[in-house]
C-alpha positions in Angstrom: 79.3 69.7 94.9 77.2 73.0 94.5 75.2 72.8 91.7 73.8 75.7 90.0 71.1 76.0 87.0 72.0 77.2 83.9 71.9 80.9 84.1 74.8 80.7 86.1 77.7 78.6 84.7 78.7 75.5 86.5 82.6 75.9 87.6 84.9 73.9 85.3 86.5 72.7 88.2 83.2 71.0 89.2 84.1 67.3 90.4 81.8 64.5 91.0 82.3 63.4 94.4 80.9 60.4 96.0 82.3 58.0 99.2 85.0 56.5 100.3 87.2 59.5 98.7 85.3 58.9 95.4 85.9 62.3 92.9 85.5 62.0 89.2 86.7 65.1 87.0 84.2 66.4 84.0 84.8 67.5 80.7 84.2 70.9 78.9 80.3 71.4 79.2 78.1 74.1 77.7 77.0 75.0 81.0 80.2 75.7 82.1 80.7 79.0 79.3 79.4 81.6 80.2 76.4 83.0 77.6 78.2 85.4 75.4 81.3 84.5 76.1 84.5 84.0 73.4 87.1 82.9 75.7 90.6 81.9 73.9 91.3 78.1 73.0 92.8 76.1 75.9 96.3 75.3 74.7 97.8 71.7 74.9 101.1 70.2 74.7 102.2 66.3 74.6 105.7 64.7 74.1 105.5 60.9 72.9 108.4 59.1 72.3 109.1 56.5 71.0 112.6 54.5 70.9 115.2 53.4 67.8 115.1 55.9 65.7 113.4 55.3 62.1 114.5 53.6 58.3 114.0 57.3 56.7 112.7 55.5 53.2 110.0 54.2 55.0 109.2 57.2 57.0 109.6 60.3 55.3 106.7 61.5 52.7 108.0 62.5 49.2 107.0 65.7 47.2 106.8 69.5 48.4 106.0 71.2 51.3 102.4 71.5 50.8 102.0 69.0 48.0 103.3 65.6 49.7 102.3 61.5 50.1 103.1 60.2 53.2 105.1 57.0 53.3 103.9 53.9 54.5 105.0 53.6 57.8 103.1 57.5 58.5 100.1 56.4 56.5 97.9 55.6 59.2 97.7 59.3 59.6 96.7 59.7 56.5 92.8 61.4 58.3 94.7 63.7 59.8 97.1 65.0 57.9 95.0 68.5 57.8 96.4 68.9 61.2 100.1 67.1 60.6 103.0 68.0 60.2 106.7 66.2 59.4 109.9 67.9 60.0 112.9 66.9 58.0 116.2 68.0 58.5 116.2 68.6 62.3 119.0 67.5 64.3 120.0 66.6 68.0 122.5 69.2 68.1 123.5 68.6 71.6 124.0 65.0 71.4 126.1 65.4 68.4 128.8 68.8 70.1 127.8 68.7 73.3 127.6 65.6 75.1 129.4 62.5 76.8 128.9 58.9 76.1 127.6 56.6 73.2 124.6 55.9 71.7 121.0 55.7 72.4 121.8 57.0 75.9 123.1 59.8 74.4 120.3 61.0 71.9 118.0 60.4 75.6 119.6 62.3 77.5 119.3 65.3 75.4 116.7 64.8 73.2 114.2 66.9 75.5 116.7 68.9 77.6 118.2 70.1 74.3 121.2 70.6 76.1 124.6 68.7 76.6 124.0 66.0 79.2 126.2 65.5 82.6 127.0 62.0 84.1 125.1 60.4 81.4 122.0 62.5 82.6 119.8 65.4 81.3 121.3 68.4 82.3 118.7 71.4 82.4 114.8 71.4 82.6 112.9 69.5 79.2 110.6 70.9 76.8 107.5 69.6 78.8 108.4 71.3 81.6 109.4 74.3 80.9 105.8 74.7 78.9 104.3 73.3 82.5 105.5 75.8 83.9 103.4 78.4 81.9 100.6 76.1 81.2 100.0 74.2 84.3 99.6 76.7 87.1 95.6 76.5 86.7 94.9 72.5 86.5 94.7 69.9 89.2 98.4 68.8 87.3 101.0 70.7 86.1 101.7 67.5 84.0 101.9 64.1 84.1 104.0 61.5 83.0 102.7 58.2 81.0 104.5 55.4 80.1 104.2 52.0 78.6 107.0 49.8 79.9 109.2 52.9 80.2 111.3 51.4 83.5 111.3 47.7 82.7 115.1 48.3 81.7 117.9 50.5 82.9 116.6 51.5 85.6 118.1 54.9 87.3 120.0 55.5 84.3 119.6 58.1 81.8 118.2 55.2 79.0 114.6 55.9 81.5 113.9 59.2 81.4 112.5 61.9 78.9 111.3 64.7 81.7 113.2 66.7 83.9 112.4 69.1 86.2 116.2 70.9 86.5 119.6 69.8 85.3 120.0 66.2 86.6 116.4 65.9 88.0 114.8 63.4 86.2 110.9 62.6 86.3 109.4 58.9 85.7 107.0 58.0 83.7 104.0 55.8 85.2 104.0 52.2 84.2 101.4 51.2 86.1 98.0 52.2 84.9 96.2 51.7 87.6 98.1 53.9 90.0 97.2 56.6 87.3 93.8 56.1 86.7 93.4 56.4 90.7 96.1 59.4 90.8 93.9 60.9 88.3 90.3 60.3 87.8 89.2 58.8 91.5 91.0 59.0 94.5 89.1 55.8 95.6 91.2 54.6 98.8 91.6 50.9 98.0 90.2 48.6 101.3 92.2 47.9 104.2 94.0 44.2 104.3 92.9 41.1 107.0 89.5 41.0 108.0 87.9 42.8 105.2 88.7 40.8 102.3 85.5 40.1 102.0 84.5 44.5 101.5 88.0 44.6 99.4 85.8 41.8 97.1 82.7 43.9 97.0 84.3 47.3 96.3 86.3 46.0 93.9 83.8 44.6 91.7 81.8 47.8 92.1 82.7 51.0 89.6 83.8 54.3 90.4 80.8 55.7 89.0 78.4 54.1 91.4 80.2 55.9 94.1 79.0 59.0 92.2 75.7 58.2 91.4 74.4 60.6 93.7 75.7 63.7 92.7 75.4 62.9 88.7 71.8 62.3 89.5 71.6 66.0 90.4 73.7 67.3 87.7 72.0 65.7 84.8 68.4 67.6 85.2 70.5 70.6 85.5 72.5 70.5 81.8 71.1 70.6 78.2 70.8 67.4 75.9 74.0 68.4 74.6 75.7 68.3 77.5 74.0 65.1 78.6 75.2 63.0 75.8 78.5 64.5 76.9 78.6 63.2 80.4 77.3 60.2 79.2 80.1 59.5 76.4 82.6 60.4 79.2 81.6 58.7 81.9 81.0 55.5 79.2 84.7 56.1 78.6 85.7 55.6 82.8 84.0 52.6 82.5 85.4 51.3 79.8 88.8 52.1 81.5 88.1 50.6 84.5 87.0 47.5 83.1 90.3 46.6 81.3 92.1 47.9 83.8 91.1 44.9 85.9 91.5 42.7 82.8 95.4 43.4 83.1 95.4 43.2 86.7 95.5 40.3 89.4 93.1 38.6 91.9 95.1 39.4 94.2 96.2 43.4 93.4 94.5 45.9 95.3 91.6 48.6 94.4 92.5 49.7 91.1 96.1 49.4 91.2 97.2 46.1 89.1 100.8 44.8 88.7 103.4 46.4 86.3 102.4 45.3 83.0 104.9 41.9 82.0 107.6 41.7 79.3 106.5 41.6 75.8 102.9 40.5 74.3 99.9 41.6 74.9 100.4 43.5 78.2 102.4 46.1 76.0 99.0 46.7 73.7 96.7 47.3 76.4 98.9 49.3 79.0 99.7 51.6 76.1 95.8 52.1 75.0 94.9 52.4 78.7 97.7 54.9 78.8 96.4 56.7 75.9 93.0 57.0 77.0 93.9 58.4 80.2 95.9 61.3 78.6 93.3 62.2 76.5 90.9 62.1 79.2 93.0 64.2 81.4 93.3 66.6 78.7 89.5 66.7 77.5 88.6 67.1 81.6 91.7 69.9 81.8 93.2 68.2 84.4 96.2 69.0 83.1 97.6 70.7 80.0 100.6 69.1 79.7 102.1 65.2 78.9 104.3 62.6 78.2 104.2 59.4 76.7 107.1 56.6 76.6 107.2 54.2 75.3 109.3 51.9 76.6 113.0 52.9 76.7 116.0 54.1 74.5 117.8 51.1 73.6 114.2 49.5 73.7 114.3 45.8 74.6 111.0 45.8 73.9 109.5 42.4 72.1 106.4 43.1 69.0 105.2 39.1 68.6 101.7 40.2 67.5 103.1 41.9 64.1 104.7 38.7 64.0 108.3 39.9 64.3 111.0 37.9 66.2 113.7 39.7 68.4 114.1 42.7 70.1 113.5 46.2 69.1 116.9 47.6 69.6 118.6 44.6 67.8 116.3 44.8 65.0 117.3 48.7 64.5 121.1 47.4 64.3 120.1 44.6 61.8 119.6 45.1 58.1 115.9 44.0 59.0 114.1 47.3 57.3 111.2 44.6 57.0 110.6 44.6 60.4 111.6 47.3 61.8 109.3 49.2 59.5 106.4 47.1 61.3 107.4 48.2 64.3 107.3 51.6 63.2 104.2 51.3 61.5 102.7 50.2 64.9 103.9 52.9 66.7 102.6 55.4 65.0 98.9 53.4 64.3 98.9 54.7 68.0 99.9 58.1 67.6 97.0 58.1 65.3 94.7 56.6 68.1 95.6 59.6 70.6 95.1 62.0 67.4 91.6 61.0 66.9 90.9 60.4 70.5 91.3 64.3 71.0 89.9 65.2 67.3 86.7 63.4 68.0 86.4 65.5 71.6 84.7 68.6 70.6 84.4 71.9 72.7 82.2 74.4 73.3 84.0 77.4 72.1 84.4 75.3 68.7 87.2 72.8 66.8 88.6 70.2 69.2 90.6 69.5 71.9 93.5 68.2 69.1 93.2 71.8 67.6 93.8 73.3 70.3 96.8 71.2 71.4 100.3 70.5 69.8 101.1 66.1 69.9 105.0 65.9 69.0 106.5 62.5 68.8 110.1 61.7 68.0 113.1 59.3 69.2 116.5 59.5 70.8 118.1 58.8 67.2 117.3 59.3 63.4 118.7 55.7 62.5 119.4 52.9 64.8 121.6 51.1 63.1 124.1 54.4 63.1 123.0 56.0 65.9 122.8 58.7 63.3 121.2 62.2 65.7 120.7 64.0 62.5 117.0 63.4 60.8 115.5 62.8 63.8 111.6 61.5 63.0 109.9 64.5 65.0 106.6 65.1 63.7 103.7 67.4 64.9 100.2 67.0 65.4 97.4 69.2 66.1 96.7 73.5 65.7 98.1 74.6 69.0 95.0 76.8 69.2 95.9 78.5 65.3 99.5 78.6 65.8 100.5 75.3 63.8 99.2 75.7 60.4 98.6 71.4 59.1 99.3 69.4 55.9 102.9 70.2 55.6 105.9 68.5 55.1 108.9 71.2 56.2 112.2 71.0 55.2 115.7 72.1 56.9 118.9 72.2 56.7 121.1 70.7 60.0 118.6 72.6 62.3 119.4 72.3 66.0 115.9 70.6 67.5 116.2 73.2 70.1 114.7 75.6 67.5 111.8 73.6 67.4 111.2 73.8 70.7 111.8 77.5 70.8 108.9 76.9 68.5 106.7 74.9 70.4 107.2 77.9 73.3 106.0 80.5 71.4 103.2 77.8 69.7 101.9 77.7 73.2 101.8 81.5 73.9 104.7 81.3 76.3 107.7 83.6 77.0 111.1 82.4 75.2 114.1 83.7 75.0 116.3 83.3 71.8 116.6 79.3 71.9 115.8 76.7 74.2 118.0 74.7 76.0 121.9 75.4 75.2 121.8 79.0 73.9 125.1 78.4 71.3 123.1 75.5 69.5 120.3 77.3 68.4 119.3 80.5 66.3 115.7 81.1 67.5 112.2 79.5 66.0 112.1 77.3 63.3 111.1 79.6 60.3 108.0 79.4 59.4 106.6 76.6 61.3 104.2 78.6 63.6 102.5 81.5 62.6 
């Protein structure tokens, strides 16, 4: 690494690199804006989905527009509703005129293709994707895909998947956060088998960041306090990460790379906070601009012990159990909140945060379980998208085809659209009013 002083601004793809492949990304720094400078925000965009649909008493506010309460299972967002937003009244048009098969698999396959699905599959490019294509030309990753028990079920079948690349071309999510956090933050090689267990041993019990310790002894004289408590907050955060990432792996797994997480319990919590960190991370060092989160599958088999509910997630949708699956739903979106506030509480340079300048849209495959109802779906929107999303609104349609929305979230971004994305008979062309 070339480092400069700070009359000339240090490269914001500046990496610490150290051995044995050893490279650590930075955040935004002061020294890397150039004095004088007013550059335009960096914009974001994040799909998070979540599986089963929602009970709509329990999740949609009541009162106006501007002028609303949020319901109990949204209320964990309650510190950032300045920057929320619910949508009521937004369909899954192509799931409901377009599309083949039944069910969950059905709301999947077209929930972010917006378009009618083929052999049970997605059959056109998703939102994500399309916006990577404008967005992620200048980061180390056009996008990347998170997820949290996402192929424990189903596997190769469209219940999996929520981003494709073309019709038919289906990208998976990462279970497995240790494969990411190497993908992404480190490209430590993990130690060769046989003879040098006893190396594997020592280089596993040593962090990333000592690799590094070289080069961020040369950077740190060169930055202001600012940018020193900076580093220091991010780099406190790798460690963190890397430390619970060996708490959910094996004695026997290789560098940095633990096992799939297991069924059910715990695992489930601290893959999908691991998960979130990372994304946030790779956001706040603009690694990439663009994600998705899964959590676990449509038709979720997924099991929630710790809230003290009994049974599986999709059975519960299809039981007359609002009780508990409100809890789940309450859970889920507890860590909606935790990604919100992760990127709220990562300020920039140029001013606001990195959530202000990003767009966070969750929603599910259905609007109720129990009906497999693709009307009402629970989309909701979080974050500025750099000005473009105006907050603290609860908006209001009438049978709107969700590929309007994502029209939306195309021109939210600053990207080219044409009149609606996905199939062009569904939709009539941005939401009105939802981005200024």
């Amino acid at each position: 690494m070339k480092l400069v002083g700070l009359r000339s601004p240090i490269s914001r793809r500046t990496v610490l690199r150290g051995a044995a492949g050893t490279a650590i990304a930075l955040p935004m720094l002061d020294a890397m804006v150039p004095r004088h400078a007013h550059a335009a925000a960096t914009k974001r965009f994040a799909f998070v989905y979540f599986s089963c649909g929602v009970v709509p008493a329990a999740w949609f506010p009541t009162g106006t527009e501007t002028a609303f309460t949020l319901g109990p299972v949204l209320a964990s967002l309650k510190p950032l509703q300045s920057k929320l937003v619910v949508l009521k009244g937004v369909d899954i048009a192509p799931a409901v005129k377009k599309s083949s098969g039944v069910g969950h698999k059905k709301g999947m396959t077209t929930l972010t293709t917006a378009r009618g699905n083929v052999n049970e599959f997605g059959n056109g490019i998703s939102i994500d994707q399309q916006i990577a294509e404008g967005l992620g030309q200048g980061t180390k990753f056009a996008s990347l895909q998170f997820g949290v028990r996402s192929q424990a079920q189903y596997q190769g079948s469209g219940h999996v998947y929520i981003s494709y690349s073309g019709p038919q071309k289906p990208l998976p999510a990462e279970d497995d956060p240790g494969k990411m956090f190497s993908r992404v933050f480190s490209n430590l090689t993990p130690p060769a088998a046989g003879p040098a267990a006893p190396d594997e041993r020592s280089v596993k019990r040593k962090s990333v960041l000592d690799f590094v310790a070289d080069d961020l002894g040369q950077l740190i004289p060169r930055v202001s306090g600012g940018d020193r408590a900076r580093l220091d907050a991010h780099l406190t955060s790798v460690r963190d990460i890397e430390k619970r990432l060996f708490v959910v792996s094996t004695a026997g797994a290789g560098c940095l790379r633990p096992p799939a997480p297991a069924a059910g319990g715990s695992d489930f919590q601290a893959v999908g906070k691991l998960q979130m960190d990372m994304l946030a991370m790779s956001f706040i060092c603009d690694l990439t601009r663009v994600a998705t989160l899964q959590w676990s599958t449509s038709q979720s088999g997924q099991t929630y012990p710790w809230l003290g509910v009994g049974g599986f997630h999709h059975g519960i949708s299809h039981s007359s159990d609002n009780a508990s699956l409100t809890k789940i739903e309450t859970w889920l979106m507890e860590q909606f909140f935790y990604l919100g506030k992760l990127l709220d509480d990562a300020k920039v340079p140029t001013g606001g945060s990195v959530l202000d300048s990003s767009v966070l849209v969750t929603g599910s495959e259905v609007g109720v379980g129990q009906t497999h109802a693709f009307t009402d779906i629970p989309f909701l929107l979080l974050g500025g998208a750099g000005g473009a999303i105006k907050g603290n609104r609860f908006m209001t349609y009438q049978s709107a085809a969700h590929n309007d929305l994502y029209t939306s979230m195309l021109q939210a971004m600053g990207l080219p659209y044409s009149t609606v994305f996905g199939d062009p008979s569904l939709g009539k062309g941005p939401l009105p009013g939802l981005v200024a």
